[in-house]
FIFISE-260914 format. One line per 10 residues: number of its first residue (from 1); their letters; for each residue x, z, y of C-alpha. Coordinates in nm, 4 decimals. Example, Ala and Ser with C-alpha at 12.3 -4.5 7.8 and 13.67 -1.06 7.14 Angstrom:
1> as> 1.2300 0.7800 -0.4500  1.3670 0.7140 -0.1060
# end
This chain:
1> xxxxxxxxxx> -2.2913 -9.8958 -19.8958  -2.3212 -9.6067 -20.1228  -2.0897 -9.2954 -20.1487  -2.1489 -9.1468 -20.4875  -1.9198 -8.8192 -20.3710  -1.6391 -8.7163 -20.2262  -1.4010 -8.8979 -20.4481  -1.5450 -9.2282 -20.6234  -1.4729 -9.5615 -20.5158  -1.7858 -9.6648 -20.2807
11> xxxxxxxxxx> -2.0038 -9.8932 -20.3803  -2.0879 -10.2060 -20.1469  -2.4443 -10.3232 -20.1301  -2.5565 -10.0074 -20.3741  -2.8964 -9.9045 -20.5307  -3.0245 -9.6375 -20.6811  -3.3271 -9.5997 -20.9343  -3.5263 -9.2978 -20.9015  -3.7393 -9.1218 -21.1623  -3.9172 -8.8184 -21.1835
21> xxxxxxxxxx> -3.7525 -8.6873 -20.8843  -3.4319 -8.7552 -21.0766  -3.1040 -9.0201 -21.0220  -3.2330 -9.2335 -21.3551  -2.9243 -9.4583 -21.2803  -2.7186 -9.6242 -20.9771  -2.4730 -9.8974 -20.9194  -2.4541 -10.2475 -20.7151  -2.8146 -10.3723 -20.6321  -2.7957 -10.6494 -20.8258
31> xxxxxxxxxx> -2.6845 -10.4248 -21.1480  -3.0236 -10.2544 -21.0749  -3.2352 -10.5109 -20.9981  -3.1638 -10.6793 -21.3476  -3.1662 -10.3412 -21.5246  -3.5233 -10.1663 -21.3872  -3.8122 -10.2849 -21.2202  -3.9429 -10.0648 -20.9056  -4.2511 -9.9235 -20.8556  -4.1666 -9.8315 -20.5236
41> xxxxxxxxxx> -3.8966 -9.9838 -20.3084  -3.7070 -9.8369 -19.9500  -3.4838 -10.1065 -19.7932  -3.1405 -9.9164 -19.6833  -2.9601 -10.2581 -19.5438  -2.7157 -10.1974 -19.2730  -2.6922 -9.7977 -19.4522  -2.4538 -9.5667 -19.6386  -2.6181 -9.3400 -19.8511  -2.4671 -9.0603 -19.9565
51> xxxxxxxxxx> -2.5466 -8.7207 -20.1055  -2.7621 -8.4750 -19.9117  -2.5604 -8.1987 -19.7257  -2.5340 -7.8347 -19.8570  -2.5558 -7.5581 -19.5962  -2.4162 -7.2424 -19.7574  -2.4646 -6.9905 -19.4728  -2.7217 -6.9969 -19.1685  -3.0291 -6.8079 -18.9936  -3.2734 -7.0658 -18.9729
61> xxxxxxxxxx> -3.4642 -6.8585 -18.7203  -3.2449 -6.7184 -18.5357  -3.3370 -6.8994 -18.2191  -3.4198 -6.6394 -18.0287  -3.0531 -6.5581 -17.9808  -3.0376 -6.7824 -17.6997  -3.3017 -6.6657 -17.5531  -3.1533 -6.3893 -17.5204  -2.7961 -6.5144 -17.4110  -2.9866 -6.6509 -17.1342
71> xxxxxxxxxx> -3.1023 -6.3623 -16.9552  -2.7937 -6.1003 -17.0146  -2.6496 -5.9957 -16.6902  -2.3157 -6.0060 -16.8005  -2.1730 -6.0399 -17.1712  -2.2228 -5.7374 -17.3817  -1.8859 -5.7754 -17.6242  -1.8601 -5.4134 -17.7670  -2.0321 -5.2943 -18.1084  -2.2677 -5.1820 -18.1321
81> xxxxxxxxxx> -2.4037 -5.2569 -17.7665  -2.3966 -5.6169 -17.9555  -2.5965 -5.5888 -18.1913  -2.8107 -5.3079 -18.0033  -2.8705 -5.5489 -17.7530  -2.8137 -5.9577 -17.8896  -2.7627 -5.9594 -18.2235  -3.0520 -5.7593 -18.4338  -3.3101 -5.8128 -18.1207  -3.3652 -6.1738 -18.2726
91> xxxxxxxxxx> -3.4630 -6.0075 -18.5878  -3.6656 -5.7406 -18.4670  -3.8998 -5.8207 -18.1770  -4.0240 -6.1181 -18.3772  -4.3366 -6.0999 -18.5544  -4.5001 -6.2959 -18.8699  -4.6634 -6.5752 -18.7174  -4.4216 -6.6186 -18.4747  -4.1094 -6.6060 -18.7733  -4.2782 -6.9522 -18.9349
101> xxxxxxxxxx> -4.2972 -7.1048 -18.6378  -3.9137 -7.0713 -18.5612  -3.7892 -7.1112 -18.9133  -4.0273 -7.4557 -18.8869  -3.7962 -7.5380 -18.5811  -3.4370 -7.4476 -18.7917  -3.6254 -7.6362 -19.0999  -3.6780 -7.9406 -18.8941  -3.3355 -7.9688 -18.7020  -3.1737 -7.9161 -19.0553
111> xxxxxxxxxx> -3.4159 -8.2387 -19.1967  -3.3051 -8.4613 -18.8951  -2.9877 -8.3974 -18.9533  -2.9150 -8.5130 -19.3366  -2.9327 -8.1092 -19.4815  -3.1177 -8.1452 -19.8024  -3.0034 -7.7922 -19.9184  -3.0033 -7.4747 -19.6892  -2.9130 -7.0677 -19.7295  -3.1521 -6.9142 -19.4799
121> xxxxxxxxxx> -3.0956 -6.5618 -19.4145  -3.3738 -6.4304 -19.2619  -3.6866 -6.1695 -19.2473  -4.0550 -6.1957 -19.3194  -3.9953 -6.3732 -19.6235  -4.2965 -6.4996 -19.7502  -4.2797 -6.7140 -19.3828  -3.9376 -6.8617 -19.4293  -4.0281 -6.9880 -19.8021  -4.3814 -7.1127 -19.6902
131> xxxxxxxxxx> -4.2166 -7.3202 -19.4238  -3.9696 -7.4207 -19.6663  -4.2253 -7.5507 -19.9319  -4.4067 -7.7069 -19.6615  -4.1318 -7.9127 -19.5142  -4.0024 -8.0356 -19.8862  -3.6375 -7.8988 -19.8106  -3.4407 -7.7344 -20.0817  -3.3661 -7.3933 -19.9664  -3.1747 -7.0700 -20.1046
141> xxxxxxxxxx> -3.3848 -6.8008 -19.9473  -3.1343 -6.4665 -19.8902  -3.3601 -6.1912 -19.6650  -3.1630 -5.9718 -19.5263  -3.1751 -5.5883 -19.6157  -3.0319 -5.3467 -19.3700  -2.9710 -4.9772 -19.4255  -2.8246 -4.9114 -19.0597  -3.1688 -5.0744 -18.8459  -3.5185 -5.1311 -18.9156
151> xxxxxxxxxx> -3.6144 -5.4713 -18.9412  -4.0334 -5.5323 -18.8526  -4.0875 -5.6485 -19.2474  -3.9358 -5.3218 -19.3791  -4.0417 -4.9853 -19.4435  -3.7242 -4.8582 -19.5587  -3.3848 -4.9358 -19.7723  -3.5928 -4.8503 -20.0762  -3.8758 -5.0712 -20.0045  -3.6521 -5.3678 -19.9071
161> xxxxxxxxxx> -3.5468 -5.3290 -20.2759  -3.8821 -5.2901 -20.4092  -4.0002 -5.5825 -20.1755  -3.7170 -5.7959 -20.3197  -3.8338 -5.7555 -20.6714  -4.1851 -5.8876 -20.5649  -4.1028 -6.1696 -20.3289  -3.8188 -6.3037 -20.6600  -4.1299 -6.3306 -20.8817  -4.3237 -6.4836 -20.6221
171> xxxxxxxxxx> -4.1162 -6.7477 -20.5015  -3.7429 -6.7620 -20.7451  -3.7866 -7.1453 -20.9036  -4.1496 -7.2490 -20.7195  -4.2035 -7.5886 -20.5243  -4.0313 -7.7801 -20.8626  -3.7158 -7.5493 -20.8471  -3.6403 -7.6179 -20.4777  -3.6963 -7.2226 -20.3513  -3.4238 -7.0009 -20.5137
181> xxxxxxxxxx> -3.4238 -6.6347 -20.4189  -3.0580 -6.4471 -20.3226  -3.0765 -6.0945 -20.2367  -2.8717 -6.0003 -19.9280  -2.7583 -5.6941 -19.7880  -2.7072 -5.7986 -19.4950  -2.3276 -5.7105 -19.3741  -2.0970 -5.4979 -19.6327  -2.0419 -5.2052 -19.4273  -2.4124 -5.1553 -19.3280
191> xxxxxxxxxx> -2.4987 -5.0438 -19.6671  -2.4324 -4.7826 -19.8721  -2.2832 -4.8152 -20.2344  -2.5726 -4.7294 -20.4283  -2.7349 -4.9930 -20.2384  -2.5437 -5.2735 -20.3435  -2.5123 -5.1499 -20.7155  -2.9318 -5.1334 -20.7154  -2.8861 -5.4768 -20.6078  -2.6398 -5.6104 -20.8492
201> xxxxxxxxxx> -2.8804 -5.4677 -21.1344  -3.1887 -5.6479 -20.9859  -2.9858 -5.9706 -20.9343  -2.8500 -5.9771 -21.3023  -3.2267 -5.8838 -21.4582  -3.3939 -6.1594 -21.2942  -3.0876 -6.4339 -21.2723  -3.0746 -6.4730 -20.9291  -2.7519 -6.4744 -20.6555  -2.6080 -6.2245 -20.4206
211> xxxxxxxxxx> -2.4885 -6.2310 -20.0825  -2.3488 -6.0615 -19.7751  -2.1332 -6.0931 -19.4603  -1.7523 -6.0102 -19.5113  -1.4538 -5.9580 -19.3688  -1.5774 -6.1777 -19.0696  -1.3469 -6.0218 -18.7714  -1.1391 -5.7802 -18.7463  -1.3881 -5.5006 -18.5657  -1.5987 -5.5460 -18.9048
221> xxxxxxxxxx> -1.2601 -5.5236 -19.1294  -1.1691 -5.2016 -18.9419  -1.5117 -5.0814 -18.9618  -1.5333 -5.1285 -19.3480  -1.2034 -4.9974 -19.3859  -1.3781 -4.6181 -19.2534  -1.6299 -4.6592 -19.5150  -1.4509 -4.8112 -19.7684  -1.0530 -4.7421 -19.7538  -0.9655 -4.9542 -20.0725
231> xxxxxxxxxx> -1.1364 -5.2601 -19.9055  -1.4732 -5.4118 -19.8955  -1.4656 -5.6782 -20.1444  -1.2342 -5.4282 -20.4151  -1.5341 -5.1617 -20.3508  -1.8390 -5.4614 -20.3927  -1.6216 -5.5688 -20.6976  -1.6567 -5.2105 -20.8602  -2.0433 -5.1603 -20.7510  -2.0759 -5.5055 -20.9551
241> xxxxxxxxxx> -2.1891 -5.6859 -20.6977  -1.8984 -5.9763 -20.7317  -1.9522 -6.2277 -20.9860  -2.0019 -6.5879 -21.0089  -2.3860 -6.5845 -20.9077  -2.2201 -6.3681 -20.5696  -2.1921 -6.6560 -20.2432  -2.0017 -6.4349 -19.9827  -2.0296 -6.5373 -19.5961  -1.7109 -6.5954 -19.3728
251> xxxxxxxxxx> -1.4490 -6.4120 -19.5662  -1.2123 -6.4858 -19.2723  -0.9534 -6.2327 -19.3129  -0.9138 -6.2093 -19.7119  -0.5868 -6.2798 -19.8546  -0.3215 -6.2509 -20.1078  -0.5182 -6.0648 -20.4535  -0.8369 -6.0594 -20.2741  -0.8434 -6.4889 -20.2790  -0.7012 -6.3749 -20.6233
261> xxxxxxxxxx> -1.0093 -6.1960 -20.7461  -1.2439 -6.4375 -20.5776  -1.0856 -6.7259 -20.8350  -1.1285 -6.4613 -21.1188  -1.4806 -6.3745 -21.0711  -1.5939 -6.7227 -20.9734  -1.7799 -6.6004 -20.6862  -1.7799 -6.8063 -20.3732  -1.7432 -6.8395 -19.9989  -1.9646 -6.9882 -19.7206
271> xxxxxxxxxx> -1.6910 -7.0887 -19.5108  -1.8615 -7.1344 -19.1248  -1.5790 -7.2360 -18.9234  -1.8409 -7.3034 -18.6327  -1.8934 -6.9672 -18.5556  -1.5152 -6.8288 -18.6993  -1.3727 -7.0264 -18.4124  -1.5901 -6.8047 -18.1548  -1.3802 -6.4955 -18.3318  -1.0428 -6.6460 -18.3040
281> xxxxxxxxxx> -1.0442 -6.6754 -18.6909  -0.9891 -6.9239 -18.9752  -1.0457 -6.8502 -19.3006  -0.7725 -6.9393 -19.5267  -1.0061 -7.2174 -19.7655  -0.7500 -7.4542 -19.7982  -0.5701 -7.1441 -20.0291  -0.8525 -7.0745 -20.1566  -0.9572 -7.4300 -20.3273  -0.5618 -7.4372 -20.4793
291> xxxxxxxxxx> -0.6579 -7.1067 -20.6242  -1.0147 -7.2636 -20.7723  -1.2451 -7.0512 -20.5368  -1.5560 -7.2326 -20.4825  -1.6163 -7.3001 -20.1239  -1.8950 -7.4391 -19.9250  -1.9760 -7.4812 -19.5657  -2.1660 -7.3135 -19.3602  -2.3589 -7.4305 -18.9884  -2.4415 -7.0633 -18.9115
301> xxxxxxxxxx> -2.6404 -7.1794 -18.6007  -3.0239 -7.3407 -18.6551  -2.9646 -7.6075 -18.3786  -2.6080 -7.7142 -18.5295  -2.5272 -7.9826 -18.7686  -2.3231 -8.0075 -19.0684  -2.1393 -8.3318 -18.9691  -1.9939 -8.1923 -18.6683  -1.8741 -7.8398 -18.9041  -1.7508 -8.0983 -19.1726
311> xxxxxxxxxx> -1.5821 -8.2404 -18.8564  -1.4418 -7.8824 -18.7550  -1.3623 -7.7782 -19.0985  -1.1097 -8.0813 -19.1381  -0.9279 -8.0382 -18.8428  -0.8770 -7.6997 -18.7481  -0.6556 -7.6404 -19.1021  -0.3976 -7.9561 -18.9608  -0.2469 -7.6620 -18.6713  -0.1902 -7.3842 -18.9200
321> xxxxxxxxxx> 0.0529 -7.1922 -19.1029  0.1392 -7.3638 -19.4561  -0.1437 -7.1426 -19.6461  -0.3992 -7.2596 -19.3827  -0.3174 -7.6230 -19.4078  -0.4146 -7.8859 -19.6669  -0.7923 -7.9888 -19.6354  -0.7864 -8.3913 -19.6357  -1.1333 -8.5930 -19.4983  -1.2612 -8.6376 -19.8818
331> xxxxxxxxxx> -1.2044 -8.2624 -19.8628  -1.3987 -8.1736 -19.5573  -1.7091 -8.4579 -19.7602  -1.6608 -8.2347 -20.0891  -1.7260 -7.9035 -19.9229  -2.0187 -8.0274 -19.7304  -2.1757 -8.1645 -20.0506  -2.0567 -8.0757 -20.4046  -1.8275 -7.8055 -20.2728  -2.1792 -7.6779 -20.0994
341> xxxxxxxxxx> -2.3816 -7.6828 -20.4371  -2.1232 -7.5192 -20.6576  -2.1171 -7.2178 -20.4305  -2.4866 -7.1621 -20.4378  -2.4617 -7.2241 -20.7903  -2.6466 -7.5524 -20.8212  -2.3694 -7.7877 -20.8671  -2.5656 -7.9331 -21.2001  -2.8446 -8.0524 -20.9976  -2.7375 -8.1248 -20.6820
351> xxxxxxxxxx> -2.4432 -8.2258 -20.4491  -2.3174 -8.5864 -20.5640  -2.5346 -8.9259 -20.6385  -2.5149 -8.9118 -21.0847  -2.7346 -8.9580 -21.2804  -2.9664 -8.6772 -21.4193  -2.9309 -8.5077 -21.1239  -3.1542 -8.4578 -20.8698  -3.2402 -8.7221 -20.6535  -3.1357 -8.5408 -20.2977
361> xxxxxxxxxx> -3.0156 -8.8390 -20.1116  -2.9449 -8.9342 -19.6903  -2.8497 -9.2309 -19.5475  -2.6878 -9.3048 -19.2209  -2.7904 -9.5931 -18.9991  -2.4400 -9.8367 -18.9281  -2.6559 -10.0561 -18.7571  -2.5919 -10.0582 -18.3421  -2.3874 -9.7909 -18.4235  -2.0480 -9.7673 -18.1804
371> xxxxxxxxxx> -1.9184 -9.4338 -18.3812  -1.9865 -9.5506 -18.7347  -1.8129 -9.8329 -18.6936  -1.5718 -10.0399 -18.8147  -1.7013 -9.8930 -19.2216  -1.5270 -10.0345 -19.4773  -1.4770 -9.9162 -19.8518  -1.1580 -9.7521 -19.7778  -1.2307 -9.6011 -19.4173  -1.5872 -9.4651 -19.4539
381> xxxxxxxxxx> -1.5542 -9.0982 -19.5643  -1.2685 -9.0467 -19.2752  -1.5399 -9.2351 -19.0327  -1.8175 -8.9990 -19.1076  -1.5444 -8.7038 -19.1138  -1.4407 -8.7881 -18.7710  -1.7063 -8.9535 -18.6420  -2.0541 -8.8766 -18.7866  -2.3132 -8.6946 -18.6642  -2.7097 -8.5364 -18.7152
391> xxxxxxxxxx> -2.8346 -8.8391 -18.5036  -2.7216 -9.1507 -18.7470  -2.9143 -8.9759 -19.0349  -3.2068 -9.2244 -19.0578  -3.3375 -9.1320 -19.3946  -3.3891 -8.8065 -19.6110  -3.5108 -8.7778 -20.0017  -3.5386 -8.4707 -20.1997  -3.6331 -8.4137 -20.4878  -3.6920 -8.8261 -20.4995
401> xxxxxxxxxx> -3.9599 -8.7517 -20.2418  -3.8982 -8.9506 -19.8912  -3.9321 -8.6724 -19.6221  -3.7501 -8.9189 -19.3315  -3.7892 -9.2632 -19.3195  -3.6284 -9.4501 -19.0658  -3.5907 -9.1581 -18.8263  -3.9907 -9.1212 -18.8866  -4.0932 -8.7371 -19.0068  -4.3359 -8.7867 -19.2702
411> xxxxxxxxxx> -4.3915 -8.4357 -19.4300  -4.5057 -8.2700 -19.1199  -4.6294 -8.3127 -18.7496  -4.2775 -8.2993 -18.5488  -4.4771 -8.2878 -18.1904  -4.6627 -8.0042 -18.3500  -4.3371 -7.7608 -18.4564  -4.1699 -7.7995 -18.1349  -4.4658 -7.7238 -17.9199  -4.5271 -7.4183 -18.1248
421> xxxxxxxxxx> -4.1544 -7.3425 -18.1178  -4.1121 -7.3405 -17.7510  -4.4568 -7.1263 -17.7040  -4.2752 -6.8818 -17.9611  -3.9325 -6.8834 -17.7608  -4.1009 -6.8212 -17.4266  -4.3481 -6.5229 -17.6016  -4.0254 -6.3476 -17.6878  -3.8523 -6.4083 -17.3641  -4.1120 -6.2071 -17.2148
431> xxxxxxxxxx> -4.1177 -5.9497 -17.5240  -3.7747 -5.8886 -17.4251  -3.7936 -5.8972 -17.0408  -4.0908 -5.6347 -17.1332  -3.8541 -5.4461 -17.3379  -3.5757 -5.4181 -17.0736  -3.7169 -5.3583 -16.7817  -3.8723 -5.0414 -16.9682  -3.5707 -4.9773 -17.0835  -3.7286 -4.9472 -17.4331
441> xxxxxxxxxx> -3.4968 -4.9574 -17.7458  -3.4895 -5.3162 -17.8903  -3.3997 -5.2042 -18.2084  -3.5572 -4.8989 -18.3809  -3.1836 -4.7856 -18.6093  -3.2247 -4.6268 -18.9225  -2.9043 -4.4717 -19.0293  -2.7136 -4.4509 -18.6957  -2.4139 -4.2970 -18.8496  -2.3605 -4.6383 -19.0450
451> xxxxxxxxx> -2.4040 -4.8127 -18.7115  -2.2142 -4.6456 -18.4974  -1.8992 -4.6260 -18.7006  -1.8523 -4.9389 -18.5486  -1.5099 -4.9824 -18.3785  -1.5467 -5.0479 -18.0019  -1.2873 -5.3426 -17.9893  -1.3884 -5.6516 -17.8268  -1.5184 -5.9258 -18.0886
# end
């Protein structure tokens, strides 16, 4: 069976023709059988295919988080104890090698699991788009730049800029378009203004996107609110950092004229509802697609999938208040695909199964399969809404190249990553045993009165 997108009649006992890396043409298998003759044919009998799936927001190696989870004593719930001590240790007691290694891992899980498209906000840059052109994935590389704490790949603010400007030329539109660069400070209130206005310039010279966290909880509304009284996203909107190349994460408590001015400047939300849930929160999308907002979702987490958020994101808006309400299992398949690509401004090339686009594709194995089942024409997006999951995906193409073939990894020695994964995980477990039994700073801050206006509410 094949699911064009969200919204098209599926197609029983579909084919499509691939050229170039490109959806030449699609339709019944006997339409395409008559029409072409195939080079190269992949039997998907017993499959659905469907588009690839669009993560908008995640850390790819941010695996060392639950390392760390692992050995606190107790939970550490205040800012900035948080991030002093959970948070920004994942970032900073990791090194080079040890950053590929790890983004491999979140590379991987995100293959396995049908995402053909991925934000990764990470550090050590040239690592996370190396891994990224060698795994064949399609990823929107956002580093992070932090005024308030010193990440091991920086020098300073000012170099994170310059170093932004090189790593764009380097990598913005290599591997045949599939690495895009976004430029990310990191969380709104952990920069200064100037620093997001030097950012909006660079972005607009070289045609790339924005990014950064916002209005995620309310400790980091209240704490934006000190810095900027007029709100965060009105104060980003004057520095010129909102626009329609801007993809902003979480957005959990914006309302009223700031959904308003999202519409109007056609920049979009990663909407992570994973991760929202663990702050009591969700963010008002279903207001937010009446209003025209582009949305996406976002896993958030490298060893999560985007079937079970799709999953989450469709039924958490049914116990609501009437603006929360309203996002229907074609919905939930729209974000996670076309919904995805239109927020990190791809929606021309990727997100649905048409033709001239390109040929990012998944399919999901029906066969022995007691979730997927009974599929049927009218039933199949609410089955994989409610019911799929990262294990059925059986096959992966981007860019018309097979990466996954019948659960088989062919771009890159599985055994391998995980091996050198796990020998990563347990070097920083001891880094960070080191680090605490010497009671040694874990993270080396910067501007510490940016960090510790933090509000001391539990998040």
């Amino acid at each position: 069976m094949l699911l064009p997108d969200a919204y098209q009649t599926p197609i029983l006992d579909g084919a499509v023709a691939i050229q170039n890396g490109r959806i030449f043409d699609y339709g019944t298998t006997c339409q395409i059988d008559l029409k072409y003759q195939a080079s190269e044919t992949v039997d998907m009998n017993g499959k659905i295919l469907m588009p690839g799936l669009v993560d908008c927001h995640n850390h790819l190696g941010n695996w060392n988080l639950y390392a760390i989870q692992g050995m606190l004593r107790g939970p550490v719930i205040k800012q900035p104890d948080r991030l002093l001590e959970v948070v920004y240790p994942a970032y900073t007691l990791i090194d080079r090698e040890d950053c590929y290694d790890v983004t491999m891992m979140g590379y991987l899980n995100a293959l396995r699991t049908g995402t053909t498209t991925v934000n990764n906000c990470f550090i050590w840059t040239d690592e996370i788009a190396r891994a990224a052109t060698d795994i064949g994935l399609r990823v929107d590389l956002a580093p992070c730049i932090h005024q308030a704490i010193e990440h091991p790949d920086s020098k300073s603010i000012e170099d994170d800029l310059a170093t932004a400007e090189i790593m764009i030329r380097k990598w913005h539109g290599t591997a045949n378009g599939r690495i895009r660069y976004r430029i990310q400070p990191e969380i709104s209130f952990f920069c200064q203004e100037w620093v997001f206005e030097a950012c909006a310039k660079l972005a607009n010279q070289y045609g790339v996107g924005l990014g950064t966290h916002i209005a995620e909880d309310q400790a980091s509304t209240s704490k934006a609110k000190k810095i900027w009284p007029e709100g965060e996203l009105q104060k980003l909107h004057r520095t010129g950092f909102i626009g329609p190349n801007t993809l902003l994460f979480h957005g959990n408590l914006l309302q009223g004229d700031e959904l308003k001015l999202l519409a109007e400047t056609g920049a979009a939300i990663a909407h992570c509802p994973v991760s929202n849930l663990k702050r009591g929160l969700v963010a008002a999308v279903p207001e937010m697609m009446r209003l025209g907002v582009k949305v996406g979702l976002g896993v958030d987490y490298p060893n999560n999938d985007l079937f079970n958020v799709m999953r989450i994101a469709s039924l958490i808006h049914t116990i609501l208040p009437a603006d929360h309400k309203g996002i229907t299992e074609k919905d939930a398949f729209f974000l996670a695909t076309q919904g995805g690509a239109n927020a990190l401004g791809i929606g021309d090339e990727v997100g649905s199964i048409a033709i001239g686009k390109k040929a990012d594709i998944i399919a999901l194995d029906t066969r022995n399969s007691t979730r997927l089942f009974p599929v049927w024409e009218d039933n199949v997006i609410n089955i994989i809404r409610l019911n799929g999951n990262g294990q059925d995906v059986s096959d992966v193409i981007v860019d018309g190249n097979i990466l996954m073939n019948d659960r088989k990894i062919l771009v890159c020695n599985e055994q391998e990553i995980v091996e050198r994964g796990l020998a990563q995980q347990k070097k920083f477990r001891e880094t960070y045993r080191s680090y605490s039994e010497q009671k040694k700073p874990f993270v080396g801050v910067r501007n510490e009165a940016l960090l510790n206006m933090a509000p001391q509410e539990e998040t």
